[in-house]
C-alpha positions in Angstrom: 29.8 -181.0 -5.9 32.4 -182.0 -8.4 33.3 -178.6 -11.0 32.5 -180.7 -14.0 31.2 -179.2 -17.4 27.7 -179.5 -16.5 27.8 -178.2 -13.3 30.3 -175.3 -14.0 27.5 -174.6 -16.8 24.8 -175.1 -14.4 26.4 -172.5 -12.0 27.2 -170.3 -14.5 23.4 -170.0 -16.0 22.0 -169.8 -12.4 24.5 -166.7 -11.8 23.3 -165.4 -14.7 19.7 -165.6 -13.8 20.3 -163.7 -10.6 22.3 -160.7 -12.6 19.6 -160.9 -15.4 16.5 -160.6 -12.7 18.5 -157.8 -11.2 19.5 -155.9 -14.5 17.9 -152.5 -13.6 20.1 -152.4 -10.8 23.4 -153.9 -12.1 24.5 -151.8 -14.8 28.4 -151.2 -16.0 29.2 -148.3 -18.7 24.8 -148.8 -20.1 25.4 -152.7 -20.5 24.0 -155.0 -18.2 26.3 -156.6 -15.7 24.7 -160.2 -16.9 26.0 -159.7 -20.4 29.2 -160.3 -19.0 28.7 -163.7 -18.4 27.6 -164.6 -21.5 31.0 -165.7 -23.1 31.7 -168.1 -20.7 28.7 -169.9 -21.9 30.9 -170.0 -24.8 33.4 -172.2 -23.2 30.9 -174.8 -22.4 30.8 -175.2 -26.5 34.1 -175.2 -26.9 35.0 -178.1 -24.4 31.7 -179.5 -24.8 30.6 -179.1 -28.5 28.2 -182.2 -28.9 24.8 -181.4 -27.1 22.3 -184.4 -26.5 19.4 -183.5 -29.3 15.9 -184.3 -28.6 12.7 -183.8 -30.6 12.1 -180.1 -28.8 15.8 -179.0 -29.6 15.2 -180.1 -33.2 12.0 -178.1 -33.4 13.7 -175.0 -31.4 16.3 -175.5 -34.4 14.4 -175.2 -37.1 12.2 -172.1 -35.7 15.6 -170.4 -35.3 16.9 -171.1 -38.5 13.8 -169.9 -40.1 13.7 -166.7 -38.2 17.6 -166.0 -39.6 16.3 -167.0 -43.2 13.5 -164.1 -42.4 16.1 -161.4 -42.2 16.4 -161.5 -46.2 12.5 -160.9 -46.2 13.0 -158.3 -44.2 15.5 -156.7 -46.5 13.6 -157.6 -49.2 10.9 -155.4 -47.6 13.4 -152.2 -47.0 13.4 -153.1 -43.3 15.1 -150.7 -40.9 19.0 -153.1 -40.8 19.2 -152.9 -36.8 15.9 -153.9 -36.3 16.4 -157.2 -38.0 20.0 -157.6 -36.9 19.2 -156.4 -33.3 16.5 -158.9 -32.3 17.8 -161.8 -34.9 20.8 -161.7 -32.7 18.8 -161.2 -29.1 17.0 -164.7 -30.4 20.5 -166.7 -31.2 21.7 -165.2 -27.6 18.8 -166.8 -25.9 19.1 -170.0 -28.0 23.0 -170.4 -27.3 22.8 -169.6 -23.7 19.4 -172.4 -23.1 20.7 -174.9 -25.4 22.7 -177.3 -22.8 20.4 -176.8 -20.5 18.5 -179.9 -21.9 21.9 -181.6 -21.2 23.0 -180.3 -18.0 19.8 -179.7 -16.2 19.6 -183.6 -15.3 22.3 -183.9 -14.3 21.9 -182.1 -11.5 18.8 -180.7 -10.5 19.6 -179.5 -7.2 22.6 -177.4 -8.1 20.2 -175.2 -10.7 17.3 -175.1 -8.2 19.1 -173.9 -5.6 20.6 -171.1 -7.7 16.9 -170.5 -9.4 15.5 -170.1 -5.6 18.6 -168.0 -4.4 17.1 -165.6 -7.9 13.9 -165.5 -6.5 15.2 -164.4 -3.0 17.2 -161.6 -4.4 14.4 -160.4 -6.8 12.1 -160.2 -3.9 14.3 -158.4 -1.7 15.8 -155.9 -3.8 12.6 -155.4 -5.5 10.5 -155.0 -2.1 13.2 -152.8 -0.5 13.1 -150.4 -3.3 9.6 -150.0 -3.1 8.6 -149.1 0.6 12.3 -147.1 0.2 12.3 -145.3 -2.9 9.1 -146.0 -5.1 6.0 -143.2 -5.6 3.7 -145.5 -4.7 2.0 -144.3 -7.6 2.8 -145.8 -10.7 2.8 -149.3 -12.1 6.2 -150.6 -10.7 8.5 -152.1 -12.7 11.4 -152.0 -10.6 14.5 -154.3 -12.6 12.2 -154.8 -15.5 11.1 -151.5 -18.1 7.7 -153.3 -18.1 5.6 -154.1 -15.5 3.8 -156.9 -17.8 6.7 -158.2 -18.0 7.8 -158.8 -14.8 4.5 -159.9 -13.9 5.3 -162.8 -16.2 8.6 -163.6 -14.5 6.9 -163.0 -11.1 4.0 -165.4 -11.8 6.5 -168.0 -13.4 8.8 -167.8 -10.2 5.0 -167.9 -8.1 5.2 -171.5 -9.8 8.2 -172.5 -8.9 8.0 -172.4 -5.4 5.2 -174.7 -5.3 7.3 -177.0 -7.4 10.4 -176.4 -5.0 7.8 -177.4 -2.1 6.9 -180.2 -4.3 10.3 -181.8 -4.6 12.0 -180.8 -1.5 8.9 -180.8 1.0 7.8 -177.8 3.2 8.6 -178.9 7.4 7.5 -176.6 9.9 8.4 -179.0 12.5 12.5 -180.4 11.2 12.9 -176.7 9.2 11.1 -174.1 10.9 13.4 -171.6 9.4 13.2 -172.7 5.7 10.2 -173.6 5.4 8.6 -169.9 7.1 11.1 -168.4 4.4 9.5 -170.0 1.6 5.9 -169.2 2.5 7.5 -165.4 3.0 8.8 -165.4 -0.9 5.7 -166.7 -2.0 3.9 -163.4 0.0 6.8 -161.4 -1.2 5.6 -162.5 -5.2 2.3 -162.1 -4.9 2.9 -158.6 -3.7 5.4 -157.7 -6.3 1.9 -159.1 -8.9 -0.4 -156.5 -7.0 1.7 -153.6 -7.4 2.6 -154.1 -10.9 -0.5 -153.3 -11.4 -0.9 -155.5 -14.6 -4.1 -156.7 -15.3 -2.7 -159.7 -17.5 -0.2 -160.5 -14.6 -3.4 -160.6 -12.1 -4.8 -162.5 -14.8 -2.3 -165.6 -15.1 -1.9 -165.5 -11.5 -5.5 -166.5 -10.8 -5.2 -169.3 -13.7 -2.4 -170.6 -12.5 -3.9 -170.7 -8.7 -7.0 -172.3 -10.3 -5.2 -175.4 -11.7 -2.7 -175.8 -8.3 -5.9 -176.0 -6.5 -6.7 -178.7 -8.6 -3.5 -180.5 -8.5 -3.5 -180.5 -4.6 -7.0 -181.3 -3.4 -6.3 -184.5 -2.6 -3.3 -184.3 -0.8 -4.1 -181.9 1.8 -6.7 -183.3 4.9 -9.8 -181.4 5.9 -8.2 -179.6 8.7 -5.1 -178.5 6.1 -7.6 -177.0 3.7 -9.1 -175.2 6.6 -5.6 -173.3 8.1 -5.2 -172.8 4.2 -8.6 -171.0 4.1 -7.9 -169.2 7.4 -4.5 -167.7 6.2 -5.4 -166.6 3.1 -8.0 -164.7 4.4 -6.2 -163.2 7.3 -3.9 -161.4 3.8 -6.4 -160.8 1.7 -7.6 -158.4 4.6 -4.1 -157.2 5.6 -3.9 -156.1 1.8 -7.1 -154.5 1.6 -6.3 -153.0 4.6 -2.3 -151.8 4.1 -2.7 -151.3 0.1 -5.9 -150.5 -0.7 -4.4 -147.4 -3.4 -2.8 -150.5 -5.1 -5.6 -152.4 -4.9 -8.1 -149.5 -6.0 -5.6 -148.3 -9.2 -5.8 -151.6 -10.2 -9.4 -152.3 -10.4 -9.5 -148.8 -12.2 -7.3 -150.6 -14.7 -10.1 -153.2 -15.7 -12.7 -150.4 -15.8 -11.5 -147.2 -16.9 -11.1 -146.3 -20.7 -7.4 -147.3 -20.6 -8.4 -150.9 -21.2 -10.4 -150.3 -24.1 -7.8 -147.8 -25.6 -5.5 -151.0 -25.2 -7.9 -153.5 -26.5 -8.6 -151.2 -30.0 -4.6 -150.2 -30.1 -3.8 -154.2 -30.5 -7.0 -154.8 -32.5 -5.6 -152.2 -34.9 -2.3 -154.1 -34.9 -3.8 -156.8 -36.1 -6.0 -155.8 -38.7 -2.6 -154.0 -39.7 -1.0 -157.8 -40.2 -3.6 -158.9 -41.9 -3.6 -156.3 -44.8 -0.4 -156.9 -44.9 -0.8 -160.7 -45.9 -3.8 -159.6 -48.6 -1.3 -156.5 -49.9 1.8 -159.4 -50.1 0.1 -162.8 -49.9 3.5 -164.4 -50.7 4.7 -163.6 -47.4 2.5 -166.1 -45.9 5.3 -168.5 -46.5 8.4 -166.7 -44.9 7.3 -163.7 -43.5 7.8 -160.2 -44.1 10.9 -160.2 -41.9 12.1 -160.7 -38.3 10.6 -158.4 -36.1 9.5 -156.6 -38.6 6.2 -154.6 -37.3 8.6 -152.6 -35.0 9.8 -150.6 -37.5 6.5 -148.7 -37.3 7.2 -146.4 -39.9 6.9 -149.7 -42.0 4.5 -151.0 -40.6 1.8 -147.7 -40.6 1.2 -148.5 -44.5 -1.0 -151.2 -43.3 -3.0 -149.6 -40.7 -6.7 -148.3 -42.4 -6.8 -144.6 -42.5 -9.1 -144.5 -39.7 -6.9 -145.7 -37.0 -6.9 -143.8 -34.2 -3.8 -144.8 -31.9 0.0 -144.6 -32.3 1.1 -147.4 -34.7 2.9 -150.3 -32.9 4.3 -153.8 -33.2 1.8 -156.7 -32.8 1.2 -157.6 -29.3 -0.1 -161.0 -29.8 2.8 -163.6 -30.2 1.5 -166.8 -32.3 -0.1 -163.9 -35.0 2.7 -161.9 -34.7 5.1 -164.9 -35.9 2.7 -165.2 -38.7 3.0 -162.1 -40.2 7.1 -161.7 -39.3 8.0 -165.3 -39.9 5.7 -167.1 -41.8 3.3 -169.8 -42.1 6.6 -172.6 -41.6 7.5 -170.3 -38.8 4.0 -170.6 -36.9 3.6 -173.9 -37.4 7.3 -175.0 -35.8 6.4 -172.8 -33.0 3.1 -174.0 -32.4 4.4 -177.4 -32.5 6.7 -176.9 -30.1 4.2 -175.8 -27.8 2.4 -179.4 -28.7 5.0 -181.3 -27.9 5.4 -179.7 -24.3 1.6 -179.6 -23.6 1.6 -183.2 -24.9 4.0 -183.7 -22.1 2.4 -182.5 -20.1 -0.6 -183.9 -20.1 0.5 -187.5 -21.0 2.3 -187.2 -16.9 1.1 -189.5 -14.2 2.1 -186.9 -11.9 -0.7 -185.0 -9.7 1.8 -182.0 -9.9 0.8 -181.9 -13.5 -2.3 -179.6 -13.4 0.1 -177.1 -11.5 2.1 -177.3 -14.6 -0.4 -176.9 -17.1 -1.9 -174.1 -15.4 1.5 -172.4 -15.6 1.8 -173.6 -19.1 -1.7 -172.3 -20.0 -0.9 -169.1 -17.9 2.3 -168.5 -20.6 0.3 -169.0 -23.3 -2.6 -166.5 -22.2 -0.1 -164.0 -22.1 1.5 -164.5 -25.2 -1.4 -163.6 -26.9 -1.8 -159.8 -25.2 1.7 -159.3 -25.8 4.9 -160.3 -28.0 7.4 -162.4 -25.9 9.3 -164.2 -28.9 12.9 -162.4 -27.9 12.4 -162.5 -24.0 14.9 -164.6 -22.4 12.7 -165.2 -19.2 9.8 -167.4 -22.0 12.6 -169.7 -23.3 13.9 -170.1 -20.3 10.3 -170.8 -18.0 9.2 -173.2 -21.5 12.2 -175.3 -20.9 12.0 -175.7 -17.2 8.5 -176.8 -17.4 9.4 -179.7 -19.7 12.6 -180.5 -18.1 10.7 -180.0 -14.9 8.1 -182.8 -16.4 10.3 -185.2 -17.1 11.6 -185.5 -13.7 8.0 -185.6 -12.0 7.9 -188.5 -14.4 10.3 -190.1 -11.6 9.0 -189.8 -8.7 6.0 -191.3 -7.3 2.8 -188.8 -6.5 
């Protein structure tokens, strides 16, 4: 591998993937220990300052440009400053660090897979080892991620990924025994890590996505395949049932008990908020009442009817939520940009594509229980899965 500027960018994203999966445990003086290498994305500006532009970048452009133009609504509006500042700068971050990733990525795909698999093999094992070791067994886990949701995105996201790694680089029991048992383990490893986050939008996804990979493979695999499939499935859905049963029981009490329907009326709330909002200030239909404005709750709680009954919070629906904090121009460049990758997406003569739109879909279902617009993990899975088109473009099957 020659150290050129889009592999030492390349190898310097991957790295920080791996610190950024691990951030819970890899801490230095409160700041997280991949923070660290965010400068020397800075370099790859410096030495490399002209980035090939596409129709997504230009759209990802605009949407951030907008969101900074935002900030003066939310002043306008008597905003709380670090709220607007905070998350206006989380968004450029994320921008500047994904950026040349359009560039770089193919150039050399293997370099950024590799590192993107080694992530997933460190999540996994840190994660698993600090369950059995140190976790309640309790409570939702959320080990190197504050929320379990959360990490139930990135662990569904990664899910997809190894099926796309198997894709690309084939899965040999007979020429690699060792590799190819590893993989099948990390896929075990993170569907386990989905069970006993206990999220009921990460079990959700999960079974979307599984839905359309299904679909995408029916053809390739003979009769006697499908069978060993069936038979191996079954053999760990009953050595779950069996060994985590509590998991499996808490969860199920998470689709029944009242604690779904307190969450359901809390984001129903939310949105009823936003929308006296918009009939209070209809002008802000254009621009927005400010970047990440509904956090700032004691704002935002002049909206909610008298009668609500839970704790004002931010809107947890994403499309709706850049609406009210962005604007009508906002919305629509985001939405767009979703078109243009679904397009994509669907436009493929690739058979793998149906596992890529279920991931896709799987995204975009949980976008709408929950606001994602400043986590890094989105960006970066969004532009994977078109970059990730593009080259099942070139290959036959």
């Amino acid at each position: 591998m020659s150290l050129n500027k889009k592999n030492i960018y390349l190898l310097i994203l991957g790295i920080l993937i791996i610190l950024y999966m691990l951030n819970t445990f890899l801490e230095i003086g409160g700041v997280k220990v991949f923070n660290f290498l965010i400068p020397f994305i800075f370099l790859y500006y410096l030495f490399n300052p002209i980035i090939k532009v596409n129709n997504e970048l230009i759209i990802l452009f605009l949407f951030l440009l907008f969101i900074f133009i935002s900030i003066f609504c939310g002043e306008y509006n008597e905003i709380d400053s670090n709220i607007l500042l905070h998350n206006a700068f989380r968004i450029g971050v994320i921008f500047f660090i994904l950026f040349p990733l359009y560039y770089c990525y193919p150039y050399n795909y293997k370099l950024f897979d590799k590192l993107f698999l080694l992530s997933i093999v460190f999540t996994v094992l840190s994660n698993l080892t600090y369950y059995f070791l140190y976790y309640d067994h309790i409570n939702r886990f959320r080990a190197t991620f504050g929320n379990p949701n959360e990490f139930s995105l990135v662990l569904v996201f990664m899910i997809y990924f190894m099926f796309y790694y198997i894709k690309m680089y084939g899965l040999s029991f007979k020429r690699k025994f060792i590799r190819s048992v590893s993989i099948v383990l990390l896929i075990l490893g993170l569907n386990l890590l989905v069970l006993i986050t206990l999220s009921r939008s990460g079990i959700i996804i999960l079974g979307v996505f599984y839905i359309f990979y299904i679909f995408s493979i029916r053809k390739s695999i003979k009769i006697y395949g499908k069978i060993c499939i069936f038979i191996f499935c079954t053999i760990i859905l009953i050595t779950l049932s069996y060994y985590f049963s509590k998991q499996i029981g808490l969860l199920i009490t998470r689709f029944t008990d009242s604690e779904g329907t307190v969450s359901s009326h809390m984001r129903l709330d939310q949105i009823n908020a936003g929308i006296n909002l918009l009939i209070k200030h209809p002008l802000q239909i254009i621009l927005g009442s400010g970047i990440a404005s509904t956090e700032d709750t004691e704002w935002f709680k002049n909206f909610y009817d008298i009668s609500y009954q839970y704790f004002p919070h931010r809107i947890h629906n994403t499309i709706f939520s850049v609406l009210i904090e962005n604007g009508v121009i906002g919305v629509i460049l985001f939405i767009y940009y979703n078109l243009i990758v679904l397009i994509k997406i669907i436009k493929s003569k690739s058979n793998f594509k149906y596992a890529v739109l279920g991931i896709f879909i799987a995204i975009f279902l949980y976008s709408q229980a929950a606001y994602i617009l400043y986590f890094f993990p989105y960006w970066l899975g969004m532009i994977l899965i078109s970059l990730q088109i593009d080259r099942l473009n070139n290959i036959k099957g």
